[in-house]
C-alpha positions, 0 to 999 in steps of 0.5 A: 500500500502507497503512503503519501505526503500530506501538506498542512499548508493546503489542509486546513485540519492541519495548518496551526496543528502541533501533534503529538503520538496518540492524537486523531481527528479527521482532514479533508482533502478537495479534489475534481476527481471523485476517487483518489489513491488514500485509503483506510491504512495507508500510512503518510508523513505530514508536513508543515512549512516554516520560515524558508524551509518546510519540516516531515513533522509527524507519521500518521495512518488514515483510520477510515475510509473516505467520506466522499460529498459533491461540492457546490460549485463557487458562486464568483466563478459561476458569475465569471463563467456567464458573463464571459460564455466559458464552461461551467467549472469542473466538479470538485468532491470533498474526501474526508479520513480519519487519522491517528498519529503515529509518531513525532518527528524530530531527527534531520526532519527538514526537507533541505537537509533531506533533499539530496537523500529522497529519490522523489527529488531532483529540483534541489535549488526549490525542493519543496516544489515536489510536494507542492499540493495537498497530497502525494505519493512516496516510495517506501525507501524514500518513506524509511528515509524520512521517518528515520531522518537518514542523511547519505552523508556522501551526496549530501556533501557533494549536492551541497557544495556544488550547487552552492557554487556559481552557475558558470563555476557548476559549468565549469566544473562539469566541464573538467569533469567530462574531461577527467573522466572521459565521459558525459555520463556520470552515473557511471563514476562513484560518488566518492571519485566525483567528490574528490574531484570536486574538492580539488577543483574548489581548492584550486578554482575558488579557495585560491581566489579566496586567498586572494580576496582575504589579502586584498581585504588585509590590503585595504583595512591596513593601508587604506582605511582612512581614505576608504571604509573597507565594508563599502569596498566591492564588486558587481556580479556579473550573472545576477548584477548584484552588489558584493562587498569584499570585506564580506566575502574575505569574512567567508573564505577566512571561516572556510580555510579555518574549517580546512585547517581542522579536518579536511573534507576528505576525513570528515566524509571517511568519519562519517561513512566508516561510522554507518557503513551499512546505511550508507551501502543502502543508499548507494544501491538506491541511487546506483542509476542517478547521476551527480545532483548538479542544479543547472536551472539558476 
């Protein structure tokens, strides 16, 4: 039996509610079609949005079987319908479950810290696109995946860092890629060879320039301070246009290379992998036929 994803900012039962195990009560969802895939017993995993991201909050069951009603069509879009001569709307039926719930969930619960480990999504620049409607389907891997808060640790790193980078950087990088690996496609080349790639060309195409950016910083703070306030010292970037102060940007890059310093990317990975080698053996299987998680939509 499917289990869903129900989007508390579509449901009304569930829009204020904070639910703990045990509770129950009843949500509707509004649909054209007069039979939809929920069931009594079919499992789902609720969401609530907040702030710029959205949370996998509880796990439920539907408790019963729909109650189906035949809604009235609105009164302003028949009004709209009759002075412009267009169809009548659709019809729209109202199906109303019960529901208890069977769990509250807390660990690694947001939808941005989960994207890069559910196979449902590939839009990782707005995740929240995939679940943006009252109800859907999940596979039961990427279902597990969510109840038990399970990271794959080596395509998160990789998804996060590479499309954090500049678009003509992501280019760039695929680019190289492609010529490195002799090859277009890269669901043949393992994770961990793409993230030692990766973190090569990061060190070489944008640390170094970091280093540069925290010396002009040095420069300007030492030398030219009276003459000029280094917060105001910048430049334009030339995809999206907007102003970036150097200043900022050298704050950034000192942070990153103090991190270096203290465990490299590399060891962190081998921490993290060799401490769940079985979790992480799972996931490989499971995305044994997608390619890297690059983002070339922004």
């Amino acid at each position: 039996m499917p289990a869903f994803a129900l989007n508390s900012k579509y449901i009304s039962a569930f829009e204020q509610a904070s639910l703990t195990k045990g509770d129950t009560g009843e949500f509707s969802i509004v649909s054209e079609l007069q039979e939809i895939p929920i069931r009594q017993k079919s499992k789902f995993i609720l969401m609530q949005p907040a702030k710029s991201d959205f949370f996998f909050t509880n796990e439920g069951i539907v408790t019963s079987t729909a109650k189906i009603i035949k809604l009235p069509p609105p009164q302003d879009k028949i009004s709209t319908v009759r002075n412009i001569d267009k169809p009548m709307p659709k019809e729209r039926y109202q199906h109303t479950f019960g529901y208890e719930i069977r769990s509250k969930l807390e660990n690694n619960n947001a939808l941005n810290d989960l994207k890069y480990s559910l196979k449902v999504v590939y839009n990782f620049y707005k995740p929240e696109t995939h679940f943006s409607q009252q109800f859907r389907d999940i596979n039961s891997d990427d279902y597990k995946t969510i109840v038990n808060g399970w990271i794959y640790t080596i395509r998160t790193a990789f998804g996060k860092i590479v499309n954090a980078l500049p678009k003509q950087n992501r280019l760039e990088f695929m680019l190289f890629a492609m010529d490195e690996f002799k090859t277009i496609d890269f669901v043949k080349i393992p994770l961990i060879d793409g993230i030692e790639f990766l973190n090569s060309y990061v060190a070489k195409r944008i640390l170094s320039r970091g280093k540069l950016l925290v010396a002009t910083d040095k420069l300007i703070q030492s030398k030219l301070k009276t003459v000029l306030d280094p917060k105001q010292v910048g430049f334009v970037d030339e995809v999206t246009g907007n102003e970036k102060s150097i200043h900022t940007q050298a704050l950034i890059f000192q942070k990153l290379q103090s991190l270096e310093s203290k465990i490299t990317l590399t060891e962190y990975l081998s921490k993290s992998i060799g401490s769940n080698k079985e979790l992480q053996d799972h996931f490989d299987k499971l995305f044994k036929r997608e390619t890297w998680p690059i983002d070339l939509r922004i």
